[in-house]
N, CA, C and O atoms as CSV, one atom per row, in Angstrom:
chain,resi,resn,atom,element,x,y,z
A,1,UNK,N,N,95.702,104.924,97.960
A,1,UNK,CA,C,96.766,104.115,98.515
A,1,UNK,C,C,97.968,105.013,98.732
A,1,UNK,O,O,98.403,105.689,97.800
A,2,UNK,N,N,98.540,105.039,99.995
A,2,UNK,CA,C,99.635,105.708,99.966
A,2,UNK,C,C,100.874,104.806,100.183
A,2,UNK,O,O,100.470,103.645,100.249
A,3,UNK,N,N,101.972,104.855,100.297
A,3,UNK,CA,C,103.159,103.736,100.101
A,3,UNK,C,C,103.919,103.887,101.271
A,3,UNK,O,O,104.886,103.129,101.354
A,4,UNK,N,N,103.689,104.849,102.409
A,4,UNK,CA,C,103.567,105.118,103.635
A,4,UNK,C,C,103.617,103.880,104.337
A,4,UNK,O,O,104.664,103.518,104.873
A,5,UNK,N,N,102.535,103.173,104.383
A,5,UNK,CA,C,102.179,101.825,105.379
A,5,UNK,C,C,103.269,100.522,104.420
A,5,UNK,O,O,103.676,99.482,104.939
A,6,UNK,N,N,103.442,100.791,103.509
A,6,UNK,CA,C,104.357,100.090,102.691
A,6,UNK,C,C,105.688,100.012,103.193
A,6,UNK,O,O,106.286,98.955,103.390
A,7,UNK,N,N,105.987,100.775,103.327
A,7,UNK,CA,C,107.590,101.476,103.663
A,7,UNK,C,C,107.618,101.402,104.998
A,7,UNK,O,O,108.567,102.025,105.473
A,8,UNK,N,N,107.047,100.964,105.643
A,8,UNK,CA,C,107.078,100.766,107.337
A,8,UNK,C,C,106.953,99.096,107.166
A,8,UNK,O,O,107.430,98.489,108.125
A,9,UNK,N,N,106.596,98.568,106.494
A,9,UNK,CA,C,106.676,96.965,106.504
A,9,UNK,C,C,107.739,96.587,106.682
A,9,UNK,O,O,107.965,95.775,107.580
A,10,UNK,N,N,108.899,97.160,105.719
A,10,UNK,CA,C,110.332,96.862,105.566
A,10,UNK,C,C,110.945,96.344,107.278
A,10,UNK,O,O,110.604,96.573,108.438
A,11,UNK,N,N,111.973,95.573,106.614
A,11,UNK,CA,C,112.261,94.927,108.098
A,11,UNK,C,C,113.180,95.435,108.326
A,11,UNK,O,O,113.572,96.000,107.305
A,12,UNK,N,N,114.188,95.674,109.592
A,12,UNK,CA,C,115.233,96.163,109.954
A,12,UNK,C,C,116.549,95.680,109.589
A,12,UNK,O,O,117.550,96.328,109.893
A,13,UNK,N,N,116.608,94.684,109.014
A,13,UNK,CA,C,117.698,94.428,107.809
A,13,UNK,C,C,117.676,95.407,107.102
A,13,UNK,O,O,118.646,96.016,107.554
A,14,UNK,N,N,117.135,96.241,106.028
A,14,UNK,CA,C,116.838,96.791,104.848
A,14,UNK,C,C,116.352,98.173,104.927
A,14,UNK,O,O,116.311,98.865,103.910
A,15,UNK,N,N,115.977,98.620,106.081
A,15,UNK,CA,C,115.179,99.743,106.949
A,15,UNK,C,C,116.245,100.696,106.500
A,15,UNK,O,O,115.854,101.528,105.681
A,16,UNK,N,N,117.631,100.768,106.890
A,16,UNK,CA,C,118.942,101.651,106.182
A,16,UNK,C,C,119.443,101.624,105.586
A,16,UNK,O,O,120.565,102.122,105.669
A,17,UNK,N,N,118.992,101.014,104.511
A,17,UNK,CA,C,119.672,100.886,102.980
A,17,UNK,C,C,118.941,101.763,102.426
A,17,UNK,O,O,117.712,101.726,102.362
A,18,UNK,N,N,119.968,102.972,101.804
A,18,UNK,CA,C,118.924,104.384,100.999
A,18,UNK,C,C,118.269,103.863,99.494
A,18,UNK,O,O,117.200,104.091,98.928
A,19,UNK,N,N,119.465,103.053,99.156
A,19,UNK,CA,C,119.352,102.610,97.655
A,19,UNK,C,C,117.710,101.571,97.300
A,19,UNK,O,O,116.770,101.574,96.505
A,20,UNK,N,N,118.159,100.866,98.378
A,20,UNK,CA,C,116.901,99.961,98.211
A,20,UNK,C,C,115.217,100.577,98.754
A,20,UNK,O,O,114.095,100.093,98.602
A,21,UNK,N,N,115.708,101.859,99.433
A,21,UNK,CA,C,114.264,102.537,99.806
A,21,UNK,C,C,114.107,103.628,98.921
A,21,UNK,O,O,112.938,104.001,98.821
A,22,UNK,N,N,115.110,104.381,98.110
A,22,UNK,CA,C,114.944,104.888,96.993
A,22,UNK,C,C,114.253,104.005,95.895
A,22,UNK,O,O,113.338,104.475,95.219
A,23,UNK,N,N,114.766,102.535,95.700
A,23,UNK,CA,C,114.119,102.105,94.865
A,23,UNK,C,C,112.660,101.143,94.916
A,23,UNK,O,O,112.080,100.707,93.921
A,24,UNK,N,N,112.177,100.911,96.595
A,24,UNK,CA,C,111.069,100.520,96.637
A,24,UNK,C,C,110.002,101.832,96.502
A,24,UNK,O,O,108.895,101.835,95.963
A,25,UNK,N,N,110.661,102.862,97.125
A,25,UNK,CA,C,109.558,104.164,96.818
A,25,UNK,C,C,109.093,104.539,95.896
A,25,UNK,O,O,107.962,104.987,95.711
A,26,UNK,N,N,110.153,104.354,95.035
A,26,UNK,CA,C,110.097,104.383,92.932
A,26,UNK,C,C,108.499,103.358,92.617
A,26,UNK,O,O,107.523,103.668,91.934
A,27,UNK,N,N,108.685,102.455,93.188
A,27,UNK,CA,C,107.615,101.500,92.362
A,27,UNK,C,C,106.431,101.446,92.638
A,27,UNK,O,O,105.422,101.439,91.933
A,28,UNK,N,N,106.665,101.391,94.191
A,28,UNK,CA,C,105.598,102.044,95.092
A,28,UNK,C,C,104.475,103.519,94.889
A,28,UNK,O,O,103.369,103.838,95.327
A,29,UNK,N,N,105.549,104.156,93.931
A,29,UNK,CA,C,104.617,105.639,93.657
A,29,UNK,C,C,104.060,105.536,92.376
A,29,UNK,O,O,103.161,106.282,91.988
A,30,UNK,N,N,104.613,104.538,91.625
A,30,UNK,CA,C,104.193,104.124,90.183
A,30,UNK,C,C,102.788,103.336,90.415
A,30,UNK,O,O,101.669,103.436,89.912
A,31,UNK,N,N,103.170,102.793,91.066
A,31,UNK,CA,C,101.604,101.798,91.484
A,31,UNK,C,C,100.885,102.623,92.240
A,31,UNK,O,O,99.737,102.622,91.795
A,32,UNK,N,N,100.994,103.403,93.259
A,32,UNK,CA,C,100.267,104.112,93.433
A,32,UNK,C,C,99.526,105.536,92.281
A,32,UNK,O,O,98.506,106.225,92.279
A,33,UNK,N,N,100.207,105.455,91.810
A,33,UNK,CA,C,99.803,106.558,90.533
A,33,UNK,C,C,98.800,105.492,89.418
A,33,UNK,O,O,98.119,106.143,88.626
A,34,UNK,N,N,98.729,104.617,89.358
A,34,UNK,CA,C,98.344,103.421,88.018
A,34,UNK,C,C,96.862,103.103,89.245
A,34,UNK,O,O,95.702,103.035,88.840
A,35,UNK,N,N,97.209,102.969,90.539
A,35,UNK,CA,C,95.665,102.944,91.425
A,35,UNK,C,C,94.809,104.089,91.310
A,35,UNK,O,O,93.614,103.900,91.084
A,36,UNK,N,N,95.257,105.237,91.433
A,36,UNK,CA,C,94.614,106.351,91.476
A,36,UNK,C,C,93.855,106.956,90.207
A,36,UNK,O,O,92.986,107.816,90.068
A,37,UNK,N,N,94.545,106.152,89.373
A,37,UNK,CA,C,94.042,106.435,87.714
A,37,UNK,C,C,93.000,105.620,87.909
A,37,UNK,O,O,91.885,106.139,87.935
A,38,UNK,N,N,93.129,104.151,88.089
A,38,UNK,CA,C,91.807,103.399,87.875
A,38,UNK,C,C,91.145,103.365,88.708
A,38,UNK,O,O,90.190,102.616,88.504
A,39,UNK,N,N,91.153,104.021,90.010
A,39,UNK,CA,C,90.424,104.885,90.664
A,39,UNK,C,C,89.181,105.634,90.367
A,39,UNK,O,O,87.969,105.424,90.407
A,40,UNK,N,N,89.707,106.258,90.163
A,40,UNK,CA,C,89.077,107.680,88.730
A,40,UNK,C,C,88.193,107.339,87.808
A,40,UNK,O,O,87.264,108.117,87.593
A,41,UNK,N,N,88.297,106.040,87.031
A,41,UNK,CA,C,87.716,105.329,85.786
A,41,UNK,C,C,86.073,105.774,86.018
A,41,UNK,O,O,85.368,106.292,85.152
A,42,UNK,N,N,85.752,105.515,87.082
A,42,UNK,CA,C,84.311,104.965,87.038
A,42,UNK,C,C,83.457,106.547,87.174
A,42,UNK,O,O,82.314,106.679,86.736
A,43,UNK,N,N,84.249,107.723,87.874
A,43,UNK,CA,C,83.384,108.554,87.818
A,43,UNK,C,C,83.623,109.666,86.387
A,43,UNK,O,O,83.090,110.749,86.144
A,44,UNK,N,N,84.744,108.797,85.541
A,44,UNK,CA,C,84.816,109.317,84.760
A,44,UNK,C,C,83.580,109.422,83.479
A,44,UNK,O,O,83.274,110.345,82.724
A,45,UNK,N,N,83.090,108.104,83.633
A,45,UNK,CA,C,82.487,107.972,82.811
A,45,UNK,C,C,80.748,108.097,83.152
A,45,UNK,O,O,79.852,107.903,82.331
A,46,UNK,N,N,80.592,108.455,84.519
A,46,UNK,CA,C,79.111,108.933,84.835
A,46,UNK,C,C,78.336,110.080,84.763
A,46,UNK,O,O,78.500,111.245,85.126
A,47,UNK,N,N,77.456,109.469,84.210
A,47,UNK,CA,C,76.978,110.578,83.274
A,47,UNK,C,C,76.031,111.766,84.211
A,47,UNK,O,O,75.439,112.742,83.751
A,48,UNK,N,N,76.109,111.339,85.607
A,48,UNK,CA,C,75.342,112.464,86.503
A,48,UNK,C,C,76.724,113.221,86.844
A,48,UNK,O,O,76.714,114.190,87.604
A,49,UNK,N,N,77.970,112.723,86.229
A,49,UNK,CA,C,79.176,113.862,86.801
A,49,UNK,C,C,79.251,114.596,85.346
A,49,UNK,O,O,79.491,115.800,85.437
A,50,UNK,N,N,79.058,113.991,83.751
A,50,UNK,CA,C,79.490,114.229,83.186
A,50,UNK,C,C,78.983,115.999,82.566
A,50,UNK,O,O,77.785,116.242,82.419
A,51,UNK,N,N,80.021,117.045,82.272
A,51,UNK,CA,C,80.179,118.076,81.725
A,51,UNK,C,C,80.559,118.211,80.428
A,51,UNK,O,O,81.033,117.291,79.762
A,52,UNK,N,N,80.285,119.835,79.860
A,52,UNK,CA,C,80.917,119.469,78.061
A,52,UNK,C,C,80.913,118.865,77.440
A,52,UNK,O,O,79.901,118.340,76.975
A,53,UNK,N,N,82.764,118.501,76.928
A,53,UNK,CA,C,82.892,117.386,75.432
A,53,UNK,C,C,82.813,116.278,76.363
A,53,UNK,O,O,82.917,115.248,75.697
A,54,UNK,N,N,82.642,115.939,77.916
A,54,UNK,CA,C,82.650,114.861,78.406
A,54,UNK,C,C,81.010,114.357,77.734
A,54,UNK,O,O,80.691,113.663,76.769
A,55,UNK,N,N,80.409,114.925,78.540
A,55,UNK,CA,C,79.010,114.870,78.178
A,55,UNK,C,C,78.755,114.260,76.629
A,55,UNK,O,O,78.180,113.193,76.410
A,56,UNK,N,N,79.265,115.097,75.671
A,56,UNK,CA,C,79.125,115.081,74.376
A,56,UNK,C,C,79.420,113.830,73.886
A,56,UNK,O,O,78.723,113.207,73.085
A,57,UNK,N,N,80.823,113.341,74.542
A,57,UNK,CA,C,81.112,111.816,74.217
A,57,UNK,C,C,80.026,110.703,74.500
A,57,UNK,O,O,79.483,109.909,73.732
A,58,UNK,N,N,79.857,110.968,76.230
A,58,UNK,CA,C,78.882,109.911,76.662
A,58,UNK,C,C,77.614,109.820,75.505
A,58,UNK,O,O,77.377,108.722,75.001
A,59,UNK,N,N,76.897,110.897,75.151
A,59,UNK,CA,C,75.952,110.914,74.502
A,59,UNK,C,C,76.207,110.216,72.927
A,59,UNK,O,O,75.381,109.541,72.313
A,60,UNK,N,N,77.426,110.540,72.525
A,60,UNK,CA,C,77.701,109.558,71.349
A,60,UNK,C,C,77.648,108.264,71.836
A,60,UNK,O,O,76.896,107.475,71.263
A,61,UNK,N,N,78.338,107.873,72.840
A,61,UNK,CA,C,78.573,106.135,73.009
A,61,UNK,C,C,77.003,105.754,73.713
A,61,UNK,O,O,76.980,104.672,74.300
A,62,UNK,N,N,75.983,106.378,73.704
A,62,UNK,CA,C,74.850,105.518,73.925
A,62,UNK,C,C,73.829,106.023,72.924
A,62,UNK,O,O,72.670,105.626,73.038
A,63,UNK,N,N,74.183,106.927,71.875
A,63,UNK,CA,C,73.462,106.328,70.312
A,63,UNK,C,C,72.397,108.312,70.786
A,63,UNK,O,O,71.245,108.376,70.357
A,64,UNK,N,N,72.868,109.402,71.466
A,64,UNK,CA,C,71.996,110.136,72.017
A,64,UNK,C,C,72.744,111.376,71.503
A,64,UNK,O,O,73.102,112.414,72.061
A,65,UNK,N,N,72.831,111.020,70.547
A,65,UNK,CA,C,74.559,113.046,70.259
A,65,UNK,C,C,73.066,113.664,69.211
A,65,UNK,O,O,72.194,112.999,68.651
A,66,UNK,N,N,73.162,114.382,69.241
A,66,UNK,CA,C,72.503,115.616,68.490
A,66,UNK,C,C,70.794,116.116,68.702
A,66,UNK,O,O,70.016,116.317,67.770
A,67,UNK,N,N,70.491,116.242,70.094
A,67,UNK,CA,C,69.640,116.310,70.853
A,67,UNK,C,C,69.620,117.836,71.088
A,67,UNK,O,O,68.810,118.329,71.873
């Protein structure tokens, strides 16, 4: 998600107000940062990506560590 198509919604009332596009960009990049994390979640935990202590974990949480 980028906050790009966000920030072009704004209407032309509000379009030149710095304060208020300083502070929609603020929240906008927060949420975009909190998407991109849970984003991430799912290949975090697959075990055809997983490497190392990643690996090592997965193999504890399905009962498989000391193989």
């Amino acid at each position: 998600m980028a906050i790009e198509p966000y920030l072009d919604l704004i209407t032309s009332g509000h379009r030149l107000k710095p304060k208020f596009i300083a502070w929609l960009s603020a929240w906008l990049t927060k949420i975009d940062d909190v998407v991109n994390v849970l984003n991430g979640l799912p290949s975090d935990f697959d075990i055809d990506q997983a490497v190392g202590t990643q690996l090592d974990l997965l193999g504890v949480l399905i009962g498989q560590n000391g193989l």
